[in-house]
Backbone as CSV, one residue per row, in Angstrom:
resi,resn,N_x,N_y,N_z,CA_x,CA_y,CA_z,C_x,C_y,C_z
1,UNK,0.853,-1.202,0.000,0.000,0.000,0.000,0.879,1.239,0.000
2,UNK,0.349,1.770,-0.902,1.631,3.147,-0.579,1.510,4.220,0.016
3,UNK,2.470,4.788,0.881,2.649,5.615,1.944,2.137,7.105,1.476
4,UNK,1.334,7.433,2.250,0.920,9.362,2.208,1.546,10.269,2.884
5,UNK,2.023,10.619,1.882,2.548,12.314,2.273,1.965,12.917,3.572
6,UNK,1.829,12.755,4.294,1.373,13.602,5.507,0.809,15.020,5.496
7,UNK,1.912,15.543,4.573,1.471,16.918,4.427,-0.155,17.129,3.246
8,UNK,0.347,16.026,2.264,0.104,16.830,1.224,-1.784,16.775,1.271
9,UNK,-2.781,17.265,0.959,-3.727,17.554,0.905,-4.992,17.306,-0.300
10,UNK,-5.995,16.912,0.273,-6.844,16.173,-1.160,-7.939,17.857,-1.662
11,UNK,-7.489,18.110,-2.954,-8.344,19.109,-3.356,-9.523,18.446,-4.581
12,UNK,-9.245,17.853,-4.524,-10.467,17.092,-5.607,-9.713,17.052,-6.912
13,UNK,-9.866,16.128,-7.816,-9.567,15.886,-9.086,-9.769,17.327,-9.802
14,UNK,-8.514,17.515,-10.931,-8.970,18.807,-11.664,-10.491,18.249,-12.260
15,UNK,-10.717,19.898,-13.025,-11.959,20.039,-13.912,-11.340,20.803,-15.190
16,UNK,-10.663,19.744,-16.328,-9.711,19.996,-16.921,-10.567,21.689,-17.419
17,UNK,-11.811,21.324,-18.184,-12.385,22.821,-18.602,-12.077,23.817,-17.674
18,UNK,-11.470,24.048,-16.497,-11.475,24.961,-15.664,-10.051,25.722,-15.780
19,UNK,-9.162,25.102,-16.484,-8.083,25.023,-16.320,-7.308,26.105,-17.281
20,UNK,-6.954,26.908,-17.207,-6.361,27.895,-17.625,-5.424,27.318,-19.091
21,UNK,-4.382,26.203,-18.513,-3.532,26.402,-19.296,-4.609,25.184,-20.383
22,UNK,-5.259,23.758,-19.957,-6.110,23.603,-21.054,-7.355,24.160,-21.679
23,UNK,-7.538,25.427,-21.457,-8.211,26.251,-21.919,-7.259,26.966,-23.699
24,UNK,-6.026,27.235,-22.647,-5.125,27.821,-23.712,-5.188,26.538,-25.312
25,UNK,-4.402,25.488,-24.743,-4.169,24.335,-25.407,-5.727,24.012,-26.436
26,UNK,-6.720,24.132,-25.555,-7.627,23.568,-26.389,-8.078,24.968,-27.577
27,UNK,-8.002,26.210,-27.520,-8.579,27.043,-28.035,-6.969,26.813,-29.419
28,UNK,-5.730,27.061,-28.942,-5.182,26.499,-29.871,-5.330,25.112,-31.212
29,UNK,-6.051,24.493,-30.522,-6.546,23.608,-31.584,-7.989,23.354,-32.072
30,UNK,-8.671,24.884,-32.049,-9.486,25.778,-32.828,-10.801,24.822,-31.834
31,UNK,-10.870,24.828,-30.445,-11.647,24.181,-29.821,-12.197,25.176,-28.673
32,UNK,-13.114,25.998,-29.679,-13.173,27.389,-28.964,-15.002,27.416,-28.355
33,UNK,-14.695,28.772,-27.230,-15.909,28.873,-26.161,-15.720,28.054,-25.162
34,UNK,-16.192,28.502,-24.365,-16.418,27.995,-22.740,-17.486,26.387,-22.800
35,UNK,-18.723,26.647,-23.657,-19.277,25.626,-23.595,-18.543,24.397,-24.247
36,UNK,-18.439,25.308,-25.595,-17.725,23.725,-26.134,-16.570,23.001,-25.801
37,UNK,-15.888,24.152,-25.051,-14.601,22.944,-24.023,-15.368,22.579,-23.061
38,UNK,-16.152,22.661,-22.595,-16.510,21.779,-21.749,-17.091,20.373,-21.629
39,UNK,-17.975,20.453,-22.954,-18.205,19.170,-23.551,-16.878,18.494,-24.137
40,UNK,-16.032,19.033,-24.915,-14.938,18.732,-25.519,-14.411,17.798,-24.045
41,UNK,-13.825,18.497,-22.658,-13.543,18.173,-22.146,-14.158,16.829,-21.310
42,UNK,-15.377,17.008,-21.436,-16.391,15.696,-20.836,-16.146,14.279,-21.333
43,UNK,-15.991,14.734,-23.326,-15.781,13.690,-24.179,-14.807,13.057,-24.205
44,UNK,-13.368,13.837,-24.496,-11.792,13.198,-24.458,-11.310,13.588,-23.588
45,UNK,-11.764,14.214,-22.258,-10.675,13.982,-21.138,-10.832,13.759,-19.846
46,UNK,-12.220,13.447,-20.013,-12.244,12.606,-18.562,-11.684,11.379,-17.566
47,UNK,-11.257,10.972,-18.721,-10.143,9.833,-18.178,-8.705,10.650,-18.295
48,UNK,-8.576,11.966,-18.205,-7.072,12.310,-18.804,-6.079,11.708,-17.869
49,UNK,-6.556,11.202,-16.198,-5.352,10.769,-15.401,-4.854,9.435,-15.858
50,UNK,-5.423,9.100,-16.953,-4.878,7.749,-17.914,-3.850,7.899,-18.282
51,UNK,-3.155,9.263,-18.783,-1.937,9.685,-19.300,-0.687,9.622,-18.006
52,UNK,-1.187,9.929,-16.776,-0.401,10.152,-15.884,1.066,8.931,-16.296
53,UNK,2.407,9.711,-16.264,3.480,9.074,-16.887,4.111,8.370,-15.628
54,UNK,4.945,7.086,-15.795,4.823,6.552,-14.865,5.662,6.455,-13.591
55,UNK,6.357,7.613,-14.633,7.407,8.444,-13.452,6.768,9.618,-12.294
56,UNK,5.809,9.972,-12.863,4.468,10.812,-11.761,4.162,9.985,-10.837
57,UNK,3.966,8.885,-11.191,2.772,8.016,-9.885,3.189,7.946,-8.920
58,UNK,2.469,8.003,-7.530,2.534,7.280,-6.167,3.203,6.163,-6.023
59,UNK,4.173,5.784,-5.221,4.544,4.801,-5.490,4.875,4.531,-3.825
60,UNK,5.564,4.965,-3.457,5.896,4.979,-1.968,6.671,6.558,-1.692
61,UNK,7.000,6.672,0.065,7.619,7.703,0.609,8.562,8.520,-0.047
62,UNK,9.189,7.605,-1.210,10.285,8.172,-2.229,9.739,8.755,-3.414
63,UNK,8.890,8.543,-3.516,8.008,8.905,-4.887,8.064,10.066,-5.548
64,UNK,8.429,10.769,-6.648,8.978,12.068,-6.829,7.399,13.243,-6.470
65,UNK,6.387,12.586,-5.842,5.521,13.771,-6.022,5.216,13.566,-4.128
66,UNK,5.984,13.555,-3.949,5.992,13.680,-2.353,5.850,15.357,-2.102
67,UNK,6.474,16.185,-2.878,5.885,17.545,-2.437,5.235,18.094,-3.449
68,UNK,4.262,17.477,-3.810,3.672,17.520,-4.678,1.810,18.064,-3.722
69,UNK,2.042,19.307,-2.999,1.064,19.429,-2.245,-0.776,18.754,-2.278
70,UNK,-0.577,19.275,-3.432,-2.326,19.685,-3.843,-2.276,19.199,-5.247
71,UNK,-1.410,18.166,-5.262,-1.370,17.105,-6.898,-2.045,17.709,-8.399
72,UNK,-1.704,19.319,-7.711,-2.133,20.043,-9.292,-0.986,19.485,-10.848
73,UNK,0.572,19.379,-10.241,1.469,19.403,-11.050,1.090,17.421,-11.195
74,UNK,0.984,16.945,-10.629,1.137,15.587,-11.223,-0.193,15.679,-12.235
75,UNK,-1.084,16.011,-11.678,-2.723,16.251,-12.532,-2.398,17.009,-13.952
76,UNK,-1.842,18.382,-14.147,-1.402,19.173,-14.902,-0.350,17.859,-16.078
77,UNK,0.458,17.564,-15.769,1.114,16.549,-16.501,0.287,15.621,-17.078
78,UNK,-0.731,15.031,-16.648,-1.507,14.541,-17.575,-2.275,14.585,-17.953
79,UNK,-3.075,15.940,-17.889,-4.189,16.647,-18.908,-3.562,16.764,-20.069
80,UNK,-1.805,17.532,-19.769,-1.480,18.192,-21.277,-0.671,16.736,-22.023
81,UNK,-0.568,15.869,-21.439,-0.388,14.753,-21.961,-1.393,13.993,-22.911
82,UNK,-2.553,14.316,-22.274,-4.006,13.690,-22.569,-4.167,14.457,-24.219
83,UNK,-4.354,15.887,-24.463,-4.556,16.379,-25.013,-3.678,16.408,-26.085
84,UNK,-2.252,16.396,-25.728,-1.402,15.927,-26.569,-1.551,14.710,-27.923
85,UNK,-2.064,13.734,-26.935,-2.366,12.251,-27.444,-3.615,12.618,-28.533
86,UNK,-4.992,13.249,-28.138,-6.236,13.737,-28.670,-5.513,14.372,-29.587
87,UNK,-5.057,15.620,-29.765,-4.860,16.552,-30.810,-3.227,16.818,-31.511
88,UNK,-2.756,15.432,-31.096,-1.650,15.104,-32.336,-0.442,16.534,-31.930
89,UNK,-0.244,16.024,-30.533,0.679,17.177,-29.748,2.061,16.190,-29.486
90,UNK,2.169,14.967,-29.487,3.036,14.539,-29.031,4.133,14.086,-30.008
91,UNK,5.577,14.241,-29.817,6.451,14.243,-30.796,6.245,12.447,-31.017
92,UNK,6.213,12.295,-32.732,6.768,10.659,-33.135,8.299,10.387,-32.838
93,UNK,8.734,11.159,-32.996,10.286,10.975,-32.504,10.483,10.295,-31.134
94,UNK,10.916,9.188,-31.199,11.270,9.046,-29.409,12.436,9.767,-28.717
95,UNK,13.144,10.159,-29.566,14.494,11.418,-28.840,14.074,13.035,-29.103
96,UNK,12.836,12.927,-29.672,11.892,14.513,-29.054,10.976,14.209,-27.667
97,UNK,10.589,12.519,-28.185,9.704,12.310,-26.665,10.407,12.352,-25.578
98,UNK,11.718,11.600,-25.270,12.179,11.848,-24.501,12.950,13.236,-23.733
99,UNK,13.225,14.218,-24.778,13.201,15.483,-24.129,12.131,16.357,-23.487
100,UNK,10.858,15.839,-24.028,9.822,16.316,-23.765,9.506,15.803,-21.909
101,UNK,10.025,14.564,-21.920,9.592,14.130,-20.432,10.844,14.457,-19.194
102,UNK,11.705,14.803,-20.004,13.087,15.505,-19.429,12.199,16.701,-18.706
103,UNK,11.833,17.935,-19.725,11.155,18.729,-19.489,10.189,18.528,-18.476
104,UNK,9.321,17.925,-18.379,8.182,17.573,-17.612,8.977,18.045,-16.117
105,UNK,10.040,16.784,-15.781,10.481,16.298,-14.929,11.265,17.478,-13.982
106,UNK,11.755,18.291,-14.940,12.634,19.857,-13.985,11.394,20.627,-13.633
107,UNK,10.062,20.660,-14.562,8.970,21.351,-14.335,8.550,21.051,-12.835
108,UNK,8.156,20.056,-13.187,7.794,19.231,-11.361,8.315,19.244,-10.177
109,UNK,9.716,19.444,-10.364,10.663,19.676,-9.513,10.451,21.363,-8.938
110,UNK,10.331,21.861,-10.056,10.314,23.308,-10.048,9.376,24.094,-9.381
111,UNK,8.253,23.644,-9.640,6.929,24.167,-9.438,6.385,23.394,-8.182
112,UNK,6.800,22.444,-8.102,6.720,21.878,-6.170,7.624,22.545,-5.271
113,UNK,8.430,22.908,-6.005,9.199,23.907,-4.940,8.968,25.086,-4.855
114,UNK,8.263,25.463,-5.757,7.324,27.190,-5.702,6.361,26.653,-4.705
115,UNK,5.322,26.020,-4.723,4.621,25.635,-3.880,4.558,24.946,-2.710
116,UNK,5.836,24.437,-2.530,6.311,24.025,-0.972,6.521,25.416,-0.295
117,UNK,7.440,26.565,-1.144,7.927,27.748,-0.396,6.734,28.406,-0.117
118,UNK,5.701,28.771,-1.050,4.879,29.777,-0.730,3.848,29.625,0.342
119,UNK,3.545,27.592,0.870,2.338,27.476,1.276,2.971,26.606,2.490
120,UNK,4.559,26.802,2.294,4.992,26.390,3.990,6.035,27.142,4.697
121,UNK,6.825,27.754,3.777,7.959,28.760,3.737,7.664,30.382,4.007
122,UNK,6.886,30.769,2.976,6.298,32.311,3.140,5.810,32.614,4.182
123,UNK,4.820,31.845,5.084,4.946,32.155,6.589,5.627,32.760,7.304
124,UNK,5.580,33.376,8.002,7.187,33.983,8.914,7.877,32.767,9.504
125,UNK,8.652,31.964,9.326,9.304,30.701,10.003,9.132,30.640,11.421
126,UNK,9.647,32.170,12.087,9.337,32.348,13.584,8.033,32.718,14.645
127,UNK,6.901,32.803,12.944,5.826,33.180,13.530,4.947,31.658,14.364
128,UNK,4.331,32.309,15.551,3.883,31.225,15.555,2.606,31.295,15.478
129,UNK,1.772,32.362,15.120,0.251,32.766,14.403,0.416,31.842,12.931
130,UNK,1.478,31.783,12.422,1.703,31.689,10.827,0.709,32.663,10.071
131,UNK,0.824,33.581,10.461,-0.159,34.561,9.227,0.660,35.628,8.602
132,UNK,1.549,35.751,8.892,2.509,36.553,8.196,2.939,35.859,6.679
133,UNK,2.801,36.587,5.669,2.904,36.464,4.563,3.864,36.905,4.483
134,UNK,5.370,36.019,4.404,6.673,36.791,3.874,7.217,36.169,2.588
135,UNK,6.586,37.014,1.238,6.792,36.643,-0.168,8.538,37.377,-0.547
136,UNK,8.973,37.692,-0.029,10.151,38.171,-0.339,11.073,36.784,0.100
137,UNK,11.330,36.580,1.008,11.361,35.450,1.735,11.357,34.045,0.892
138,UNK,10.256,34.220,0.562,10.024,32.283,-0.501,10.628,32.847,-1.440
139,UNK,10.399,34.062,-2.117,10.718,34.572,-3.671,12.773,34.204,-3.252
140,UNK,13.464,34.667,-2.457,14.619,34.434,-2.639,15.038,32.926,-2.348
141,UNK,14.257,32.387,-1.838,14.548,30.588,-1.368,14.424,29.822,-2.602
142,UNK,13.391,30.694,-3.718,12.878,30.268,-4.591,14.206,30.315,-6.023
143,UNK,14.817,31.356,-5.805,15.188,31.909,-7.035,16.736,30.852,-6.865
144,UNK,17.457,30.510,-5.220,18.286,30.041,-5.205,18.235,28.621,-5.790
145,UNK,16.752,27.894,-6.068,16.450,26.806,-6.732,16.070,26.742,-7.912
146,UNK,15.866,27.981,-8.682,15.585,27.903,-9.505,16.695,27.998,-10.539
147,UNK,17.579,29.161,-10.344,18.457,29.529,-10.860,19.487,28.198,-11.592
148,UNK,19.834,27.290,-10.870,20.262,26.407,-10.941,19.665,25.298,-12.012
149,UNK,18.624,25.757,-12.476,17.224,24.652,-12.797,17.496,25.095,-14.804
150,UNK,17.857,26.285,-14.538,17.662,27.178,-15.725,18.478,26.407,-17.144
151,UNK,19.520,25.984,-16.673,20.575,25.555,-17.519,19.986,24.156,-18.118
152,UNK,19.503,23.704,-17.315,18.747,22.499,-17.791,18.055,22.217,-18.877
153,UNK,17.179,23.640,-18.457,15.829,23.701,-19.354,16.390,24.102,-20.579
154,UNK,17.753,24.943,-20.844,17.856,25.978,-21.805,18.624,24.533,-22.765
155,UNK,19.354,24.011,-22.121,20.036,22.597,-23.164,18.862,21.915,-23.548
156,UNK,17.817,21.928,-23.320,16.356,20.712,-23.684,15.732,21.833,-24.849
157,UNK,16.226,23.035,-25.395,15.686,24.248,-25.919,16.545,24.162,-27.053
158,UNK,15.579,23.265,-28.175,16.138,23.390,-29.266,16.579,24.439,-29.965
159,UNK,15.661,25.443,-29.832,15.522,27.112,-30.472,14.390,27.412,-31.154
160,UNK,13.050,27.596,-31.307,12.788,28.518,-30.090,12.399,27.652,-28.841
161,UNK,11.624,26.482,-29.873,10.647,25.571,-28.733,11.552,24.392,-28.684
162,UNK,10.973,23.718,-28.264,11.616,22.086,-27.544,12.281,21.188,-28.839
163,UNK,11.424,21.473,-29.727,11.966,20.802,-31.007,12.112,21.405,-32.256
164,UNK,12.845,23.008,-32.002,13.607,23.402,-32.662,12.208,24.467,-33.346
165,UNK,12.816,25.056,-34.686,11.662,26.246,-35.028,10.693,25.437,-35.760
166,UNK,9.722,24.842,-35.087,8.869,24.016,-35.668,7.411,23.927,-34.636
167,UNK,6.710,23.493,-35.289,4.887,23.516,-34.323,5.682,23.256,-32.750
168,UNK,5.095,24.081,-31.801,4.863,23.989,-30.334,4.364,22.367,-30.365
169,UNK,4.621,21.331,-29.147,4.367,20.399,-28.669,3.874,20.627,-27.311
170,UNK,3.558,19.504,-26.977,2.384,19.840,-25.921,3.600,20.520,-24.274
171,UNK,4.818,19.766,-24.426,5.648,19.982,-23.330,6.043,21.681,-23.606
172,UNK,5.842,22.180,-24.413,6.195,23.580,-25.406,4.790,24.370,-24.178
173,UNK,4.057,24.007,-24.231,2.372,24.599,-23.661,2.891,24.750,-22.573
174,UNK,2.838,23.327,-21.359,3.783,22.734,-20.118,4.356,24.362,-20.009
175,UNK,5.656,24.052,-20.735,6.919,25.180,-20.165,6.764,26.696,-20.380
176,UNK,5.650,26.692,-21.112,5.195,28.481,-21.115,4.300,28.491,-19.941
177,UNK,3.382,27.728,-19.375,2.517,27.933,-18.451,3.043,27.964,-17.152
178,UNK,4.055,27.082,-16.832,4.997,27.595,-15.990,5.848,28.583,-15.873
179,UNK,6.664,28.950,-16.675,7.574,29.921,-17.002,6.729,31.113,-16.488
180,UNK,5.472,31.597,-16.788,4.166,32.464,-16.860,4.269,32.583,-15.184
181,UNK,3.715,31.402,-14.830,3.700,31.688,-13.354,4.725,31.641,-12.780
182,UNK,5.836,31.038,-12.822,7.020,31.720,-11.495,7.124,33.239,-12.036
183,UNK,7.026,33.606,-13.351,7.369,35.070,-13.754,6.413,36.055,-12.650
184,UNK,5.285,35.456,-12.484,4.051,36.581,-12.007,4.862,36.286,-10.131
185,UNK,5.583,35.329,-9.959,5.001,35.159,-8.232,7.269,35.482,-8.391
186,UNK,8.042,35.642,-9.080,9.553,35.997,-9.172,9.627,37.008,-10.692
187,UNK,9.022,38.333,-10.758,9.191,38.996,-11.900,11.148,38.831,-12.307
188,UNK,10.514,39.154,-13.509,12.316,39.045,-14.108,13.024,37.549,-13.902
189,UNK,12.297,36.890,-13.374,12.735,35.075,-13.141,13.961,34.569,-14.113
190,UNK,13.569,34.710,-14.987,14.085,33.625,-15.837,15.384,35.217,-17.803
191,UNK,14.580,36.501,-16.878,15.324,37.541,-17.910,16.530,37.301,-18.647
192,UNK,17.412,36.712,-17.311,19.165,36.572,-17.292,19.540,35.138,-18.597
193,UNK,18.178,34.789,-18.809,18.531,33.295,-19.882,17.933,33.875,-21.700
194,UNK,18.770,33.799,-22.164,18.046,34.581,-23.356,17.009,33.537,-24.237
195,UNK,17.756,32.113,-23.446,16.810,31.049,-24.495,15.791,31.103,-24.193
196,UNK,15.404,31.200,-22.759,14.289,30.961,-22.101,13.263,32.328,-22.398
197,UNK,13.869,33.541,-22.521,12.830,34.748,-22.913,12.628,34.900,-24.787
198,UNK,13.225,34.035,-25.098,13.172,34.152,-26.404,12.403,32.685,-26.820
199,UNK,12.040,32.113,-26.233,10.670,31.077,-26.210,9.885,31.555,-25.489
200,UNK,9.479,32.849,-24.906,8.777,33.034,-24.222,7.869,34.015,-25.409
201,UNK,8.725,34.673,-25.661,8.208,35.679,-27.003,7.899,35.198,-28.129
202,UNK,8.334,34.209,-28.668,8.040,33.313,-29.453,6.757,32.313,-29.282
203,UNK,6.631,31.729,-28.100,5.555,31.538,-27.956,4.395,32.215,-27.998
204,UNK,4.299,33.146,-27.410,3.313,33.724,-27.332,2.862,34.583,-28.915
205,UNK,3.980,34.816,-29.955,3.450,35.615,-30.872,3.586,34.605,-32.034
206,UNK,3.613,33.106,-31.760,3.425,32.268,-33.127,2.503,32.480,-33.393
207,UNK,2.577,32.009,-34.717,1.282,32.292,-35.984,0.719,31.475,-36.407
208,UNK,-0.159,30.883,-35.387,-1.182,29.491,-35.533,-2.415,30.405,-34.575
209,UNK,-3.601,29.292,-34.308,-4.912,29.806,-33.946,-4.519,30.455,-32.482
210,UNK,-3.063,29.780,-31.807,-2.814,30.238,-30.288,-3.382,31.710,-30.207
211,UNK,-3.181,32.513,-31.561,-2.859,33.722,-31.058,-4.430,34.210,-30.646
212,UNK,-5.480,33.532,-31.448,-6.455,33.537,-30.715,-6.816,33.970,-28.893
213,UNK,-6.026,32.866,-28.602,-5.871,32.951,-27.036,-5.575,33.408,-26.204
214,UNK,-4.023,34.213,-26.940,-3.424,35.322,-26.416,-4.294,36.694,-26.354
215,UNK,-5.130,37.035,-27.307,-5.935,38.199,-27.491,-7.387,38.249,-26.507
216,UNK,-7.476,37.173,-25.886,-8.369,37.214,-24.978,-8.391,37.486,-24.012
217,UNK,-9.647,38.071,-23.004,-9.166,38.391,-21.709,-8.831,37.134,-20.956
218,UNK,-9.657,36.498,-21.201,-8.617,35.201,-20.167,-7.233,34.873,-19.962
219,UNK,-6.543,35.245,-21.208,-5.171,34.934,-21.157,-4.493,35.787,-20.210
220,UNK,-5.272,37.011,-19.906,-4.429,37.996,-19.079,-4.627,37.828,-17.365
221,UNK,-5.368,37.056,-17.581,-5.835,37.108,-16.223,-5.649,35.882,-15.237
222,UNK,-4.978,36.046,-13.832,-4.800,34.635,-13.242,-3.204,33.838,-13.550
223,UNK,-3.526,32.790,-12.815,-2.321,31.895,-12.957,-2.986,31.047,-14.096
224,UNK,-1.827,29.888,-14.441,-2.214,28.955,-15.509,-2.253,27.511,-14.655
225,UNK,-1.527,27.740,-13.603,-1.203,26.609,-12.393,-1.676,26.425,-11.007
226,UNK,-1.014,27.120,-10.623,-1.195,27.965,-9.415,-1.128,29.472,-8.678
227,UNK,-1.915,29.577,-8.257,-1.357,31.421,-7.403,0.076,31.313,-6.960
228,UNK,0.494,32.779,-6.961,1.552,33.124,-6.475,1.555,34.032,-4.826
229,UNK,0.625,32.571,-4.434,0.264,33.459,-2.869,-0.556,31.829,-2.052
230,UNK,-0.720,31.850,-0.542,-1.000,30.556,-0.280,-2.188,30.677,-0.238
231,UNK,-2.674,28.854,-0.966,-3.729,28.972,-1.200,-4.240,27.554,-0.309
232,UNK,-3.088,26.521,-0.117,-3.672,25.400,0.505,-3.525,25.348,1.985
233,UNK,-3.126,26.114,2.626,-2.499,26.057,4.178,-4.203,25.917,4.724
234,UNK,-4.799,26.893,4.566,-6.237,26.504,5.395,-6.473,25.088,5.344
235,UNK,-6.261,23.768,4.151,-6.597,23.115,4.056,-5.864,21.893,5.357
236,UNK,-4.397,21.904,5.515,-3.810,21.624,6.158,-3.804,21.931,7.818
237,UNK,-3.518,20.305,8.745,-3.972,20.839,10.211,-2.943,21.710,10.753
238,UNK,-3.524,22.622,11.712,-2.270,23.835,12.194,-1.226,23.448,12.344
239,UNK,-0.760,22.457,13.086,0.350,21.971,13.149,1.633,21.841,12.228
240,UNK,1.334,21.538,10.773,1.310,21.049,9.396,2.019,22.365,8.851
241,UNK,1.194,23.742,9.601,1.007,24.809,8.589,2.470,26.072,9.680
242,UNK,3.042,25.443,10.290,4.374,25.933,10.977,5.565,25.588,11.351
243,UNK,5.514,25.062,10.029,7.270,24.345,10.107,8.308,25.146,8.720
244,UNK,9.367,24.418,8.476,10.493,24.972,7.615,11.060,23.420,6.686
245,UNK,11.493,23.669,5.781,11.946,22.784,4.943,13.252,23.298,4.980
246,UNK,14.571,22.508,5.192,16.120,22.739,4.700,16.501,22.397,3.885
């Protein structure tokens, strides 16, 4: 039987239609309006945790999604996996696939550690109310992990996207929707990497239906993942919600 995270917290299965970044993804593949992703979503992705890769799964105490709070990022991995598979996102190449799950894998790393800092870290460490919101605080705990993360991503960066100047892939979606949010919750994040802001610009101004998406108010608004502020600590018992990670 495999071991639970203690910390981590049950928020309910996504509602992929709800979802910012498969909102993006699906309007890109001309699967547009609120209603009709939602049916869209009823039809091909209700099983999307079918995709879940099998390096995501639960497995025991070691399991890479141990800080994986609120199992948005393991969930997130296989919606855009799901959709991938549906709308002919996933590279035939197995040495594009496999960069693609390279990618995945620093993502996860990455973005559990935005969300370990902000929803156990940003606290005042010494507070013992824990209501002190200290975002300066996670933002530099954050950047010392990230920074490091950068080089990774930029060698998996063919030029512009993952597999070179050619159609976005679904891990291409993945790494802008992240990139998006550490930018909003660490402005200037990722500036100092030119590969990384130059897929960022590139993404966003390719010349397929995306741009659709970009011109909408939705795109401007919100995270694609998660907030850049705590959102699960209420969920967690007090105890849970006043400690430190080293």
């Amino acid at each position: 039987m495999p071991s639970k995270n203690p910390e981590q917290v049950d928020t309910g299965l996504m509602e992929p239609h709800k979802s910012k970044l498969v909102k993006m993804m699906l309007t890109s593949r001309m699967q547009i309006g609120e209603e009709n992703q939602k049916i869209v979503c009823g039809l091909r992705l209700s099983n999307f945790m079918d995709h879940c890769p099998e390096w995501c799964k639960t497995k025991d105490d070691t399991s890479k999604n141990w800080m994986d709070l609120d199992n948005k990022m393991t969930e997130t991995i296989a919606v855009v996996r799901a959709i991938g598979v549906e709308w002919f996102l996933i590279p035939d190449d197995p040495d594009q696939f496999k960069k693609c799950e390279e990618i995945e894998k620093i993502l996860f790393s990455i973005m559990n550690t935005m969300v370990y800092l902000i929803n156990k870290i940003c606290f005042a460490p010494n507070s013992t109310e824990c209501q002190s919101f200290d975002a300066e605080y996670a933002r530099t705990r954050f950047m010392k992990k990230f920074e490091p993360k950068t080089k990774a991503i930029e060698d998996l960066l063919e030029g512009p996207f993952i597999m070179g100047d050619t159609l976005p892939v679904y891990a291409d979606y993945l790494l802008y929707a992240c990139l998006y949010d550490i930018n909003i919750f660490c402005p200037g994040a990722y500036d100092k990497s030119a590969k990384m802001s130059d897929f960022m610009e590139k993404f966003h101004s390719y010349p397929s239906p995306i741009r659709r998406w970009f011109k909408s108010n939705e795109s401007k608004e919100g995270e694609y993942i998660r907030p850049p502020v705590p959102h699960i600590m209420e969920l967690l018992p007090e105890e849970m919600g006043q400690g430190d990670i080293h």
